[in-house]
C-alpha positions in Angstrom: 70.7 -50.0 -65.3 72.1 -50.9 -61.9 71.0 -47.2 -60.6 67.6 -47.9 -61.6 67.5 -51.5 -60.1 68.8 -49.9 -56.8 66.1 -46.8 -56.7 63.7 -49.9 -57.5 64.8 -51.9 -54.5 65.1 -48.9 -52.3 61.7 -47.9 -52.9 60.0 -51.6 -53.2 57.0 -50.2 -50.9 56.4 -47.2 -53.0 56.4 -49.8 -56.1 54.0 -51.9 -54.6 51.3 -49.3 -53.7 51.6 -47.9 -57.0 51.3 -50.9 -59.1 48.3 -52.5 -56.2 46.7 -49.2 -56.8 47.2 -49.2 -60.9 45.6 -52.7 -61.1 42.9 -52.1 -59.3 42.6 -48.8 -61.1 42.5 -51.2 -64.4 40.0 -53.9 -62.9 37.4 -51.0 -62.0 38.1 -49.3 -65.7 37.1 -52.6 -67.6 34.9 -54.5 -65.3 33.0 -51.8 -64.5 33.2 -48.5 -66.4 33.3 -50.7 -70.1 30.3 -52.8 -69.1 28.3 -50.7 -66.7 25.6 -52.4 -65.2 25.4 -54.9 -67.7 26.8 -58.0 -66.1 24.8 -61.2 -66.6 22.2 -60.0 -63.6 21.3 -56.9 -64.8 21.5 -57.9 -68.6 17.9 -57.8 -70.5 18.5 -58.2 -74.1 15.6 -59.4 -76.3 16.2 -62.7 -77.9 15.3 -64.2 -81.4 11.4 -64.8 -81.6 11.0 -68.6 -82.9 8.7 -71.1 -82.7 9.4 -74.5 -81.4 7.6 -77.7 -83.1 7.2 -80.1 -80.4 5.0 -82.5 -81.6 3.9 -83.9 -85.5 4.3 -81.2 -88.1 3.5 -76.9 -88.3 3.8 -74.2 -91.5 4.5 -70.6 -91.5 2.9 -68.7 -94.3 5.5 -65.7 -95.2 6.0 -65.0 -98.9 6.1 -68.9 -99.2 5.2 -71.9 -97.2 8.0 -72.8 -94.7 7.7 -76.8 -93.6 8.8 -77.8 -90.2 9.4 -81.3 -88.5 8.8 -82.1 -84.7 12.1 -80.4 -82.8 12.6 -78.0 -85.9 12.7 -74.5 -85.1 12.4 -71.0 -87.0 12.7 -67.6 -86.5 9.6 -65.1 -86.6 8.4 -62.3 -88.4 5.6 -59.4 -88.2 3.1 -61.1 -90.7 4.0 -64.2 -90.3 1.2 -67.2 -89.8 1.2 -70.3 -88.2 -0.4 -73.6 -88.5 -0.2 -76.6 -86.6 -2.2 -79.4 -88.3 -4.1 -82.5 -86.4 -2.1 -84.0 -83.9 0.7 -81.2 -83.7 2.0 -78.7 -81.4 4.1 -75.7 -81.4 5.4 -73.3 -78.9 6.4 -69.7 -79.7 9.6 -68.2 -77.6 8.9 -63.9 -77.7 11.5 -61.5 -77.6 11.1 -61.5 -73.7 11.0 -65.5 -73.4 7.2 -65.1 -72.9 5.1 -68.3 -74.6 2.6 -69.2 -76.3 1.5 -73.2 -77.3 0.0 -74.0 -79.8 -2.7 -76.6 -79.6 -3.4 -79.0 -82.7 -5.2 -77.4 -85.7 -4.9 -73.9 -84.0 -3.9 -70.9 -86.5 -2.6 -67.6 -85.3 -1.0 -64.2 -86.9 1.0 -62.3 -85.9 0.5 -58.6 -86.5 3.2 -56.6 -84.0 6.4 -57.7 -83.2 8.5 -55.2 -81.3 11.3 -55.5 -78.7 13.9 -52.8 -77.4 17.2 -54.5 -77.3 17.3 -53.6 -73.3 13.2 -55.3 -73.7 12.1 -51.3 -72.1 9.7 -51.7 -75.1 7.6 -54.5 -75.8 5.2 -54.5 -78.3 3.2 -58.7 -79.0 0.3 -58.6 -81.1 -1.5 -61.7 -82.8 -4.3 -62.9 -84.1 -5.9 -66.3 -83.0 -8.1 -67.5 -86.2 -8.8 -70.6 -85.3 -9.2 -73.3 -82.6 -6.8 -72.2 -79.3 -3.5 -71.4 -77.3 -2.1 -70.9 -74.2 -0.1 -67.9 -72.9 2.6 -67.0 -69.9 3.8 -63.7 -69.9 7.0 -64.1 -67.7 7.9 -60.7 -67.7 6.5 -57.4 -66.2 5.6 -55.2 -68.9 5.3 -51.5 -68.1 4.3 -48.2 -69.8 3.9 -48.3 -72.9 4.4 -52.0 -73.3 1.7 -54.6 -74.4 1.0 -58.2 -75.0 -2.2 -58.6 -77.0 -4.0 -61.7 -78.3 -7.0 -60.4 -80.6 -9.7 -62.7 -82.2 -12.4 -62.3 -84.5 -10.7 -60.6 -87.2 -8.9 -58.1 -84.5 -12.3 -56.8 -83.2 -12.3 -58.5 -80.0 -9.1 -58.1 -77.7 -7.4 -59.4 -74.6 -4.3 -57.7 -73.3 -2.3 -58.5 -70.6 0.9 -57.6 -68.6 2.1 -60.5 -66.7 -0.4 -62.7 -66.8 -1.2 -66.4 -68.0 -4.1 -67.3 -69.6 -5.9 -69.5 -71.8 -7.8 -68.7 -75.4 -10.4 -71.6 -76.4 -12.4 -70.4 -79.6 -14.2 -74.0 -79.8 -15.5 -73.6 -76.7 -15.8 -69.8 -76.9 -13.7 -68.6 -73.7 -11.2 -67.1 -72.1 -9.6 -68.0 -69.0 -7.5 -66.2 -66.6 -5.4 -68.6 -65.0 -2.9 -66.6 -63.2 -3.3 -62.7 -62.5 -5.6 -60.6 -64.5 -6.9 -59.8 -68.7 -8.4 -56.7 -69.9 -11.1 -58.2 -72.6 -12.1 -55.7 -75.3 -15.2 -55.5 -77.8 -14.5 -53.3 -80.0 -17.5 -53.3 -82.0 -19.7 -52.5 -78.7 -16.9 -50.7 -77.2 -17.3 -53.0 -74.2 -14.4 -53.8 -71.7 -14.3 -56.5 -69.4 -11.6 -57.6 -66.5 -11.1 -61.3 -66.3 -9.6 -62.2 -62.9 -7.1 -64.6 -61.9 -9.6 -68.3 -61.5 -12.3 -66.8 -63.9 -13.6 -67.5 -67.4 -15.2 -64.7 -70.1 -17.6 -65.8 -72.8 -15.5 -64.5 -75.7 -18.7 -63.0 -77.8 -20.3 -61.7 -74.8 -17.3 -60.4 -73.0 -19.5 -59.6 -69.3 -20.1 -63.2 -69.0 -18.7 -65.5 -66.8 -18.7 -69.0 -68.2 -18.8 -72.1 -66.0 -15.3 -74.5 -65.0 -17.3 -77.4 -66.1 -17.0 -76.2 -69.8 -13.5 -75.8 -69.1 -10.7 -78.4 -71.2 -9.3 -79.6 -67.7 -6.6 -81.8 -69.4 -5.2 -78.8 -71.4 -5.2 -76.6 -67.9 -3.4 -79.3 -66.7 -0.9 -80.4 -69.2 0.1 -76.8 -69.6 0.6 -76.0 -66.0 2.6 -78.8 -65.9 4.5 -77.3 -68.9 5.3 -73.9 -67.4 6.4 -75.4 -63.9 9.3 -76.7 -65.7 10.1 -73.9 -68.2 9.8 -71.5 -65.3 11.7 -73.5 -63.2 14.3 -74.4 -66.1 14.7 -70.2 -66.7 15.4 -69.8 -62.9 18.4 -72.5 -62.9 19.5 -71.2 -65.9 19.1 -67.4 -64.1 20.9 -68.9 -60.8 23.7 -70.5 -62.9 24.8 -67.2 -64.9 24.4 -65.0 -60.9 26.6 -68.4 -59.5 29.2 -67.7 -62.2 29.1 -63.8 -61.8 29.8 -63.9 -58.2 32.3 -66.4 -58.7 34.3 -64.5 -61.4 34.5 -60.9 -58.7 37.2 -62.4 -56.7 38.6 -60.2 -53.6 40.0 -57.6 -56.6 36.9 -56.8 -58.6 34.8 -56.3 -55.2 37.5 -53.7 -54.1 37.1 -52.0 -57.9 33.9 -52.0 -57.6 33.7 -50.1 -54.1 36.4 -48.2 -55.1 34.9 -47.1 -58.8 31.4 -46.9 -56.4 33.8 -44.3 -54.3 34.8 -42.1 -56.8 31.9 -42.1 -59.0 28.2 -41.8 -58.1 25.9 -43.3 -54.9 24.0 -44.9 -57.6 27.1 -47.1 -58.8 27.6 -47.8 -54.8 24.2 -49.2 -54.6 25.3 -51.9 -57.1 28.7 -52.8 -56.0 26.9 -55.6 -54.1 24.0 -56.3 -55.1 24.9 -59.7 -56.6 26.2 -61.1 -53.3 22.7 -59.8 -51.9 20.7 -62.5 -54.6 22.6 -65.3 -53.2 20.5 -65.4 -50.1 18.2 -62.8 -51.0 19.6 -60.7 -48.3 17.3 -58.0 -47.4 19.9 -55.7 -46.3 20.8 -54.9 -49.3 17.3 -53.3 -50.1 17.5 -51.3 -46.6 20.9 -50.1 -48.0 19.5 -48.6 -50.8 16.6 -47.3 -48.8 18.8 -45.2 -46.4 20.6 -44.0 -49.4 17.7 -42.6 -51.3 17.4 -39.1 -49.5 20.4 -38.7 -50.1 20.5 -39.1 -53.9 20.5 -36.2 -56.4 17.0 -36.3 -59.0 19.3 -37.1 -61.9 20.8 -39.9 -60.0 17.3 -41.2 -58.9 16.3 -41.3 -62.1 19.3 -43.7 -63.1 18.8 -46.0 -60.7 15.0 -45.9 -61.5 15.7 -47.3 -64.8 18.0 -50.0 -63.9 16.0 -51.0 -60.6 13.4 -51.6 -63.1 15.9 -53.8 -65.3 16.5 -55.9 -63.0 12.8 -56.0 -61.7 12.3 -57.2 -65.2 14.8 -60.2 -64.5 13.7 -61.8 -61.1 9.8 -60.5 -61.4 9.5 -64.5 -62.9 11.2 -66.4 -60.2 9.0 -68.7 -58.2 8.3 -67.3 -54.6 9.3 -68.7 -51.4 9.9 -66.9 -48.3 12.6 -64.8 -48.9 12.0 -64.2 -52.5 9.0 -62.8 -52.1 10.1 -60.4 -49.4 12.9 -59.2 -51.3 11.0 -58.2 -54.6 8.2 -56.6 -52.7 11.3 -54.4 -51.2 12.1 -54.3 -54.6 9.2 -52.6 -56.1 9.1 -50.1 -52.9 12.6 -48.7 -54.2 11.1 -48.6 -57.8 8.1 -46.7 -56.8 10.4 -44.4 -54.8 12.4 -43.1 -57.2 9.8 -42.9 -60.1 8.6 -39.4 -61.3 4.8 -38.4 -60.0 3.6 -38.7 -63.0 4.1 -42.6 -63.6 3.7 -43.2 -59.5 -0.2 -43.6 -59.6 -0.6 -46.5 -62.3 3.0 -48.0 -60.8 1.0 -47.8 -57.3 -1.7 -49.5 -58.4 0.2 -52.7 -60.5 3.0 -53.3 -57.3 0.1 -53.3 -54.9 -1.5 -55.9 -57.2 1.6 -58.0 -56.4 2.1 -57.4 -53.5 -1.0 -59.4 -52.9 -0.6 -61.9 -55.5 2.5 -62.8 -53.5 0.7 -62.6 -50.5 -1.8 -65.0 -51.7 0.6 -67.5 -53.1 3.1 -67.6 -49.7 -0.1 -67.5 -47.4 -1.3 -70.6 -48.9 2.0 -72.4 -47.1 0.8 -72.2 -43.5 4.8 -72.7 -42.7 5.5 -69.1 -44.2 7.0 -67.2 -41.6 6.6 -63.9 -43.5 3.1 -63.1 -44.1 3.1 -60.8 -41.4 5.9 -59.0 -43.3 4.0 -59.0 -46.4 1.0 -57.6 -45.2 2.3 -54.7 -43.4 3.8 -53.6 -47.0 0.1 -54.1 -48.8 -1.5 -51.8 -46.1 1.9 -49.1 -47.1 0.7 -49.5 -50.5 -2.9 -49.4 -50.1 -2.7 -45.9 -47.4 -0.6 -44.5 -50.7 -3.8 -45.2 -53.0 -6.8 -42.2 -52.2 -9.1 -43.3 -54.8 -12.0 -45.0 -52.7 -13.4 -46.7 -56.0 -9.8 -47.6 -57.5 -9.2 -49.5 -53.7 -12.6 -51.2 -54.3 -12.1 -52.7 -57.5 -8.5 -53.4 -56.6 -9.9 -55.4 -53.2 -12.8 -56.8 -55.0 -10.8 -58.7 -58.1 -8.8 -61.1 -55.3 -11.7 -62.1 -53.4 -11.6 -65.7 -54.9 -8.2 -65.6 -53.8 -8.6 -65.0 -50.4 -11.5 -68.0 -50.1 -8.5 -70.0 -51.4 -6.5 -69.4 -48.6 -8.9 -69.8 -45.4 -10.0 -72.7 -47.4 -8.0 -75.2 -45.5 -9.5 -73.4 -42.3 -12.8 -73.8 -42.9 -12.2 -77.9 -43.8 -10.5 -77.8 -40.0 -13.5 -76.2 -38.7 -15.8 -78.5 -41.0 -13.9 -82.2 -39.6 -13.6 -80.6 -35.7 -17.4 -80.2 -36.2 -18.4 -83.3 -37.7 -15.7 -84.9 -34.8 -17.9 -83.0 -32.0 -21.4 -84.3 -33.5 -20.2 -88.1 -34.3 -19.3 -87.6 -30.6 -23.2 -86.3 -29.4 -25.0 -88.7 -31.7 -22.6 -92.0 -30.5 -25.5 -93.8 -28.4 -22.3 -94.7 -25.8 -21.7 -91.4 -25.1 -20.7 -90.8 -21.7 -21.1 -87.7 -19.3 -17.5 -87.6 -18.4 -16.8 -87.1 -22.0 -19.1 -83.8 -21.6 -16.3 -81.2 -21.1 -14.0 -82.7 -23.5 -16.7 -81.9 -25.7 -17.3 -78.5 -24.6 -13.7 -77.6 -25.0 -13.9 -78.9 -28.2 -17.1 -76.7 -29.1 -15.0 -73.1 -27.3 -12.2 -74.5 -29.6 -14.6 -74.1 -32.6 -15.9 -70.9 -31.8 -12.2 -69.5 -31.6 -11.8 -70.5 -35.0 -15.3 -69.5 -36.2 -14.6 -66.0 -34.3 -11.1 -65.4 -36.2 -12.4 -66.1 -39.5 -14.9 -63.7 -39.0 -12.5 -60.9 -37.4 -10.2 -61.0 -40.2 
């Protein structure tokens, strides 16, 4: 015994380095061999589907009639059918946290109900029979993925992929409220693409229907609504990423570049990409960049999958600034690494985006990165070669883009109703001439850029 104490303390260093290296050796086994890239960022498992009573009384017709309360909630089924009666509402949680409210007296059905556990598959299909709801589809669905709302006993369809939108069957519309719905008539074998601020006439699907038959209070309360469940899922997102980065002390970020270091570039890309969502440091994304060429196809082909994972989990957050730059990165490295023959359609949804976000960040005239954002729609639009496929992709966000010189053309409106009060006021002075004629080459400039852009 007192031999092996004295090799011990002769060799103390040795000791050390061994045991150091054996722990860490232990930390990168469990924390990240056992769980892979399933930490609470990366983690995308489908929950329960249920529906929420939140006001009055609802049923759901199964084999039986199940009675809920206001603040009950119940799991659903394929086949299942729900009423809410006068007075009531309900909202239904899908596999992928996607809703859908309820409004009094409305009926739906639901006829598909699929969700991988990993949500790679999800397949939403129901039946509105009577009155109307309100969807937001909060994640990106890909593929073979759908979220369908049919009416008319199935014949007539809209489908959508991360979209929200209204369905009003007493006053016969549909309304795209954020992003775009593929309408279907089936029985005409019609098809019709609602855009983002537009309504369809639901029986005669190429019809635009006016926003004063729209039910502003519902637009309204609802928008209201998914501010704060969207903003409710994103604390709840930054709490869990808070906690994560918390937990990898000084040990588990060695692990990881050490298990990173022995195993694959792929596992290296992720050793830090939870630091990188505290600020939403874009280096992170030109890490992964520079690493791309040198990745095998197999290895591409991971990451592919569980880029698009985690696109799954942040496509929802709200966008500022940074946000907004670092998932437009995002879906570069996505596209980059997906095979050729899923790279057209995955093209022509992340240049969609793209300029959703570009539209939304625009509209604060303090955004420092427009110019940032802009400069990746024209990378994605010199990608697309279809001339018609660019014109129809242009021409659905025209709306959009009125929105966002809006505020320029109320400046150039109050300069030049300043500049005529000014001409018509019977004091008018001839010293106050080039004032006014700075005033008018002021105008002009604007006038000029508007039309330039």
């Amino acid at each position: 015994m007192n031999k092996f104490i004295y090799i011990l303390k002769k060799n103390i260093i040795s000791v050390f380095i061994f045991l150091l290296i054996s722990s860490i050796a232990y930390i990168a086994y469990s924390n990240f061999h056992s769980s892979g890239l399933t930490s609470s960022i990366l983690d995308n498992k489908a929950s329960v589907p249920n529906i929420l009573v939140t006001k009055w009384s609802a049923i759901i017709r199964r084999d039986g009639i199940i009675k809920l309360s206001e603040k009950d909630r119940a799991d659903l089924k394929k086949w299942d059918k729900i009423k809410t009666f006068e007075d009531s509402s309900a909202t239904v949680f899908w596999p992928d946290w996607s809703i859908t409210r309820l409004w009094p007296k409305s009926w739906i059905e639901i006829n598909e109900l699929h969700a991988s556990d990993d949500l790679s598959s999800i397949k939403i299909k129901f039946n509105l029979e009577e009155w109307k709801t309100w969807s937001n589809i909060v994640k990106f669905i890909w593929k073979n993925s759908y979220f369908t709302e049919t009416y008319e006993d199935w014949n007539y369809a809209a489908t959508v992929r991360w979209t929200v939108f209204e369905m009003n069957l007493e006053e016969w519309y549909l309304h795209a409220v954020d992003h775009d719905v593929t309408l279907t008539d089936s029985d005409n074998s019609k098809t019709s693409n609602v855009t983002q601020g537009w309504a369809k006439n639901l029986y005669n699907i190429m019809s635009n229907v006016p926003s004063e038959v729209w039910d502003k209070d519902w637009i309204q309360s609802n928008l209201q609504k998914d501010s704060e469940y969207i903003q409710e899922l994103a604390l709840e997102w930054k709490r869990k990423l808070e906690k994560s980065v918390k937990w990898r002390g000084i040990w588990t970020k060695v692990a990881d570049y050490m298990s990173a270091k022995i195993g694959s570039k792929r596992d290296l890309a992720f050793s830090s990409l939870s630091d990188s969502l505290l600020n939403w440091g874009a280096a992170w994304i030109e890490n992964v960049k520079e690493m791309l060429p040198s990745l095998s196809e197999e290895e591409k082909k991971s990451l592919n999958k569980d880029l698009l994972r985690f696109y799954q989990k942040v496509h929802f957050l709200p966008n500022d600034d940074d946000t907004a730059v670092y998932k437009s990165g995002l879906r570069e490295i996505i596209l980059n690494t997906t095979d050729d023959s899923d790279k057209k359609a995955l093209l022509k949804n992340f240049a969609r985006l793209n300029i959703y976000d570009y539209i939304e960040v625009t509209k604060d005239k303090a955004s420092k990165v427009s110019e940032i954002l802009k400069k990746n729609i024209d990378w994605y639009l010199n990608q697309m070669t279809d001339p018609q496929e660019l014109k129809d992709l242009l021409g659905s966000f025209w709306s959009d883009m009125l929105d966002i010189i809006w505020v320029d053309f109320e400046q150039v409106s109050k300069e030049s109703g300043e500049i005529i009060g000014k001409l018509k006021d019977e004091n008018f002075q001839k010293n106050l001439k080039e004032k006014i004629l700075k005033d008018s080459e002021n105008l002009n400039d604007k006038i000029d850029n508007l039309l330039n852009r």
